[in-house]
N, C-alpha and C positions, 0 to 999 in steps of 0.2 A: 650427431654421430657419437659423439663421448659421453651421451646421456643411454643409449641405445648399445654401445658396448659395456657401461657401466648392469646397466639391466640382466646381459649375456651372461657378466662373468660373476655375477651374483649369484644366477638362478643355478648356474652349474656347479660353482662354491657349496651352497647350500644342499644339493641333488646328492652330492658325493658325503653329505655331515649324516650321522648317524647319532641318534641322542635315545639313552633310554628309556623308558614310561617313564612317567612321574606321576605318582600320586598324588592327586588333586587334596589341596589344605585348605581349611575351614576354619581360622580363627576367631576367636567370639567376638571382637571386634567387627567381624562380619563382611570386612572384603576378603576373596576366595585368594588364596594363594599368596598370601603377605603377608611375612613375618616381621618378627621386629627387631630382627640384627637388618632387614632390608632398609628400613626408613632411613641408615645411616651412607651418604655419600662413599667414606673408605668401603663398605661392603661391596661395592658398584667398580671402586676405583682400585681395587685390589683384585677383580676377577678379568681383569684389561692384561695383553701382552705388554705393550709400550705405553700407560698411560701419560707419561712426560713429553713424547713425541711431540714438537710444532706439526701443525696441522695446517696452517694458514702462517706465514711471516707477514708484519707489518705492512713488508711491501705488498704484500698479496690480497691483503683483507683493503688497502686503499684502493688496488685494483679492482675489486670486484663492487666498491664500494662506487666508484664512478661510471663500471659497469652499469649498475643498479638503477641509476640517473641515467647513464643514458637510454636505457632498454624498457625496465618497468613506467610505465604510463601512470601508475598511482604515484608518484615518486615527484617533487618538485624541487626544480633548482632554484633558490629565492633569489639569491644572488642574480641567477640571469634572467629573470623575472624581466620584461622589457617595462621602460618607462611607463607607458599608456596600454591599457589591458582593454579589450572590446567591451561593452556591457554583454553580448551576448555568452561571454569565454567567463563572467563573474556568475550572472545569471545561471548558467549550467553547477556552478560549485554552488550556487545557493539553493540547487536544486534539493536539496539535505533538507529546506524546511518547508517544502509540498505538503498542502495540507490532508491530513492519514486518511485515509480511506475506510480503513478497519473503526471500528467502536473500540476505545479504550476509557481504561477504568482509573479513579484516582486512588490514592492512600486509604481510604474509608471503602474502596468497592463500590463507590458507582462510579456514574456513566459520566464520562467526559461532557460538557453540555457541545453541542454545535456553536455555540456563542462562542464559546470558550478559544475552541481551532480556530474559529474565523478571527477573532482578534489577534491570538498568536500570531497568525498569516501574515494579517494587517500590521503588526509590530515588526515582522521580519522585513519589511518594506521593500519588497522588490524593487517596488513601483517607483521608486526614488533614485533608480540606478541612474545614474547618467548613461552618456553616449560611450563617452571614452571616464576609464577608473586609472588614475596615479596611484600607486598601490606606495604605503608611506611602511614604513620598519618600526619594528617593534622589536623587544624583549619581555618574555613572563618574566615574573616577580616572585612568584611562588606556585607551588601547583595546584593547577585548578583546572576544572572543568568543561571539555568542550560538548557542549551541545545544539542538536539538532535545531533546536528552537531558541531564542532568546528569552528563554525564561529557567527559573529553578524548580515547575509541576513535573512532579514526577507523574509518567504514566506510566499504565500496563492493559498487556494484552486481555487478562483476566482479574477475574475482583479476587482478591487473595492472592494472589500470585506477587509478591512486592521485590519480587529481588531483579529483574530483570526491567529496568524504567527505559521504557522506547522512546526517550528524547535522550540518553545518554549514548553518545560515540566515544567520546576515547577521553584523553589526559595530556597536559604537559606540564611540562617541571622545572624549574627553575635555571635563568639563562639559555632558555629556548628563543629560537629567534622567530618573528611571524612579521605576516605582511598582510597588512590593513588594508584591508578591500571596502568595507562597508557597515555600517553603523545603525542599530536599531531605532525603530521613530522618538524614544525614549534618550535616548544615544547611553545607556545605562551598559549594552553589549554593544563587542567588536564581533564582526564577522572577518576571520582569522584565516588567511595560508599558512602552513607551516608545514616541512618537508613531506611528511605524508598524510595531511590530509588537511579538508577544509571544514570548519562549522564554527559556532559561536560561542563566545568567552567573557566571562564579564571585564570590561573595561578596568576595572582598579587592578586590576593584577597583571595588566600589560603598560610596562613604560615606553612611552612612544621618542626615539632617537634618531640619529643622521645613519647611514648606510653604512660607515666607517665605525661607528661604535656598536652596532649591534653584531655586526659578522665578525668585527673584531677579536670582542671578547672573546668568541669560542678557538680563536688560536694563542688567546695570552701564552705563555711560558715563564717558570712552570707551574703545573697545575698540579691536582689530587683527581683521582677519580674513584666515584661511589662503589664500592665491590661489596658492601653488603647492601641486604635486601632494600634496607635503610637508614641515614643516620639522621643527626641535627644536627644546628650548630651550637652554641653555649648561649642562655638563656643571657640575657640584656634587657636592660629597663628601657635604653636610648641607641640605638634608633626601635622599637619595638620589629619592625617589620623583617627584622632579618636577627629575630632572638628566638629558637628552639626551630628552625627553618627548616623542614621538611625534605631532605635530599635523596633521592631513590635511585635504587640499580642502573650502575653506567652514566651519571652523569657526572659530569666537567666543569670543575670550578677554580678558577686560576690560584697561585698563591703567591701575597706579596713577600716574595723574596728580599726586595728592599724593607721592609718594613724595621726599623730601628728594634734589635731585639731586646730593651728594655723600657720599651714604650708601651704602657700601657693598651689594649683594644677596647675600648668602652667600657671601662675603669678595669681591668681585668689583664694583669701580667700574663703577654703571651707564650711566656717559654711550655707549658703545656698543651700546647695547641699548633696547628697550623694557622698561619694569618693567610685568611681566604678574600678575596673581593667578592663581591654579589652586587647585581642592580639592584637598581631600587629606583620607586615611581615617586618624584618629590608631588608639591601640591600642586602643582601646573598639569601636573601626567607626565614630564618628560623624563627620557632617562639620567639619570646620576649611579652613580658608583660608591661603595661604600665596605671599609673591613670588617669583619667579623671573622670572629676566632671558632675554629671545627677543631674538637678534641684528637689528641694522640691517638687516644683509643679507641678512637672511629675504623669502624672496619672501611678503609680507604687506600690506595695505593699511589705512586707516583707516577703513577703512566697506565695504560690499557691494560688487562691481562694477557699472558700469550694463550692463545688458543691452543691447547692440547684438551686432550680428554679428561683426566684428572680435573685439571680446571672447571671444564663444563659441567661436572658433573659436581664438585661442590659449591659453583656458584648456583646451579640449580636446585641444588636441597637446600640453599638459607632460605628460600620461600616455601618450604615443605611447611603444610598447616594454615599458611594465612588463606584468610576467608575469601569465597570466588568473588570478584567484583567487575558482572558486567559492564564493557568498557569505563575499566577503572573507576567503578564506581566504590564506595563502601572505605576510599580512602588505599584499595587496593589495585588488581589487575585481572583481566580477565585471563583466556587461553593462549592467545597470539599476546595480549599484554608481557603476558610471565614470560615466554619462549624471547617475545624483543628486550628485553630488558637481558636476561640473561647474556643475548650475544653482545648487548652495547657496552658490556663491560668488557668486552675483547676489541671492543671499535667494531663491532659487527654489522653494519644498519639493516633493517627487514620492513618490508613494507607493514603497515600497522593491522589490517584486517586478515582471516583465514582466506580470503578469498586472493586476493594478490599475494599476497604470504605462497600459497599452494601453488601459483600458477607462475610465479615470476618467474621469466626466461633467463634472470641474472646466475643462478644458483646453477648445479648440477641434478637436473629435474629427474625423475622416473616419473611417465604416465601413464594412469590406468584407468581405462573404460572397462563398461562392463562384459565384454568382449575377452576381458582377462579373466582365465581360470582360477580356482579355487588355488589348486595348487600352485601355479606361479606366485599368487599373492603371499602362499606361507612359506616358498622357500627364497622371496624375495624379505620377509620380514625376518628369519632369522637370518637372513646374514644384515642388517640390520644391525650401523654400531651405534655406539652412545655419540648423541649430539644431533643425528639423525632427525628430521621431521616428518611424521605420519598425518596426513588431511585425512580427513571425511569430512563432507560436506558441513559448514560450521564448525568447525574445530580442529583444534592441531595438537598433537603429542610429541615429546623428546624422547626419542629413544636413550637407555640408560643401560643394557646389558639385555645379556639373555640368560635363561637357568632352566638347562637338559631341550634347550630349542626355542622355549617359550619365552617368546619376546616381551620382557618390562617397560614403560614406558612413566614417566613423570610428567605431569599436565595437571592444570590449574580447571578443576571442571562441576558443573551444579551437581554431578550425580551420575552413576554405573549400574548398568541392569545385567543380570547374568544370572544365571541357571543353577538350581541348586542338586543335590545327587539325586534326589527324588523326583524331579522334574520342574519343580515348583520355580517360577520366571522371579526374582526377588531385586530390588530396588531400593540400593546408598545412595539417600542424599550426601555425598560430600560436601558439597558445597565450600571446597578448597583446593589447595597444592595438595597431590596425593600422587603416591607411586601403587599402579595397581600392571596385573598382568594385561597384555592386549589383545588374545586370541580367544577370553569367551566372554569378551564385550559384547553385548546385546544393543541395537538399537531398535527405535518404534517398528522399522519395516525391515529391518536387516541386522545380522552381525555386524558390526564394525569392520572386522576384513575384508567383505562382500563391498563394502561402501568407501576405502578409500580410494581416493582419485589420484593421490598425489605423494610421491616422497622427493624431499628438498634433502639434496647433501650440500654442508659446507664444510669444504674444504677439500684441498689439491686431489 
């Protein structure tokens, strides 16, 4: 009802706005309609009535956060994760390393051999499930890669095509917590639960601990949380593995408040720094704990962002520019990557993929088949605020303003197809964070507005 009145008073809002022509811009640059006072956040957060306005209070965004868990089905509670898991309930999460159907190509542009998949398969070792899995705790170490298969071959659909490797899902990042389901016949990879999703990780990069120290951690007090795109920590000869540490958008790392403020952190006076904790995997694999110093100057804060618009919108241009990185490959983020980072520096959680992202019953959904006209779809997008998320099928956009109706959006994406005055169909590799317009987005079979299914609002 409040997703169906929200649609109502949208499409009548927008029915009654009147916005002048606007003359379509062609900057040499070559996406249509982007300037370059636009690439900067204040330009976005300046054209807002209340950009300072909470949008979500603490208590709100917890609420909807356990909302989240209990509604969404891609969504796992590790914590009540029961003792003993069926093998048939692991077997289905391991369904991620089925062996591909399709011909895929390696880094050189050929053919994947069939030997090849079959071994993979065979390494992924279903066949070794037990009857009943004791799913054991873990913590990552540093961020790394989870993948389809247990292995580091990258594939692709096409020979030459090398950005998009169909054994890469997604990423975690340091002091994430997972649950140890199952181990490659190698035992080199885990096969990994972690809040939203399941697939394979290599083993050195997860410390394995008691139930009490891995959930632990992530409530220490107090902490820092990451609010720029990225930072490190400060370079260290000893322990090495927690010296220039890798920390990315929204994540939570405790700080030792106790820590003797004239006590050296691995030879290095802390008074310039926060004294942080981090895991760490000793030589057994098991977890340990250890300090390390994160600079002043780290773009970091003492607690979650609040959720207003202003916010959203300049936590979302510190990744204006970095390179697309199909799930989080390239050391980067993909589309739903960049949009959940962005909200987990608010404590916002999002399921990890477009497809639960778009559909999740948690949020305040609009949904549109295609059964929806033209025109509901464009007077539903300019009223359309910043924070906003747009689906089409594989892909998700943030709304960031509108300029004379024409709805802007910021998304991390391979490339934009759209029309030139002459007719001519023309096509931006991006292949990044870009802020473009979103109503003469071109796709293969359809415009873009023709093809979304889904707008997610968060917030009251």
């Amino acid at each position: 009802m409040r997703a169906y009145l929200s649609v109502l008073a949208l499409v009548l809002l927008a029915a009654c706005t009147h916005h002048p022509p606007r003359e379509r811009v062609f900057p040499p640059h070559g996406v249509p309609d982007v300037e370059a006072a636009q690439l900067d956040a204040d330009y976005w957060i300046q054209r807002q009535h209340a950009p300072q306005q909470l949008l979500l209070s603490t208590a709100a965004i917890a609420a909807q956060n356990r909302r989240l868990f209990a509604q969404d089905r891609s969504m796992h509670d590790l914590e009540a994760l029961p003792a003993q898991l069926p093998r048939a309930t692991v077997a289905q999460w391991l369904g991620v390393s089925a062996r591909p159907r399709k011909t895929l190509y390696d880094e050189r542009g050929a053919e994947v051999p069939a030997a090849t998949l079959d071994a993979l398969v065979a390494d992924a070792a279903a066949d070794a499930l037990p009857e009943q899995i004791a799913p054991r705790h873990g913590l990552v170490v540093r961020r790394a890669d989870l993948r389809a298969f247990p292995t580091r071959l990258r594939v692709f659909s096409r020979p030459g095509d090398t950005d998009i490797d169909r054994f890469q899902e997604s990423a975690l990042f340091p002091g994430t917590p997972v649950r140890l389901l199952h181990a490659s016949r190698d035992g080199r990879w885990l096969f990994v639960l972690c809040a939203q999703y399941a697939a394979w990780i290599e083993a050195d990069v997860v410390a394995e601990g008691e139930a009490a120290q891995v959930f632990g951690y992530g409530r220490k007090t107090p902490y820092r949380i990451v609010t720029g795109a990225m930072v490190r920590t400060v370079f260290t000869p000893q322990p090495a593995a927690v010296s220039e540490l890798q920390l990315d958008m929204g994540v939570r790392v405790p700080v030792r408040a106790d820590w003797p403020p004239d006590q050296p952190v691995n030879g290095q006076h802390p008074y310039t720094s926060h004294v942080i904790e981090l895991p760490l995997r000793n030589a057994q694999g098991r977890l340990e704990f250890t300090p390390a110093l994160l600079p002043r100057s780290a773009d970091t804060a003492p607690d979650y962002l609040p959720l207003t618009t202003a916010n959203l919108l300049r936590q979302s241009f510190k990744f204006l520019g970095e390179r697309y990185g199909w799930g989080h490959s390239y050391n980067a983020r993909d589309c739903s990557g960049f949009v959940g980072e962005v909200y987990r520096s608010f404590g916002v959680l999002l399921p990890r993929n477009t497809r639960d992202m778009g559909t999740s019953p948690a949020f305040d959904r609009i949904a549109l088949d295609e059964n929806d006209s033209r025109e509901k779809r464009l007077a539903l997008l300019q009223a359309l605020r910043p924070g906003d998320l747009v689906f089409i099928p594989g892909h998700v956009m943030m709304n960031i303003g509108n300029i004379y109706g024409e709805p802007y959006v910021i998304h991390d994406t391979s490339g934009i197809t759209y029309t030139m005055p002459d007719g001519r169909r023309v096509h931006a590799a991006l292949n990044g964070v870009a802020v473009t317009p979103l109503t003469p987005l071109l796709g293969d079979e359809a415009p873009f507005v023709d093809r979304i299914y889904s707008i997610q609002r968060i917030r009251n």
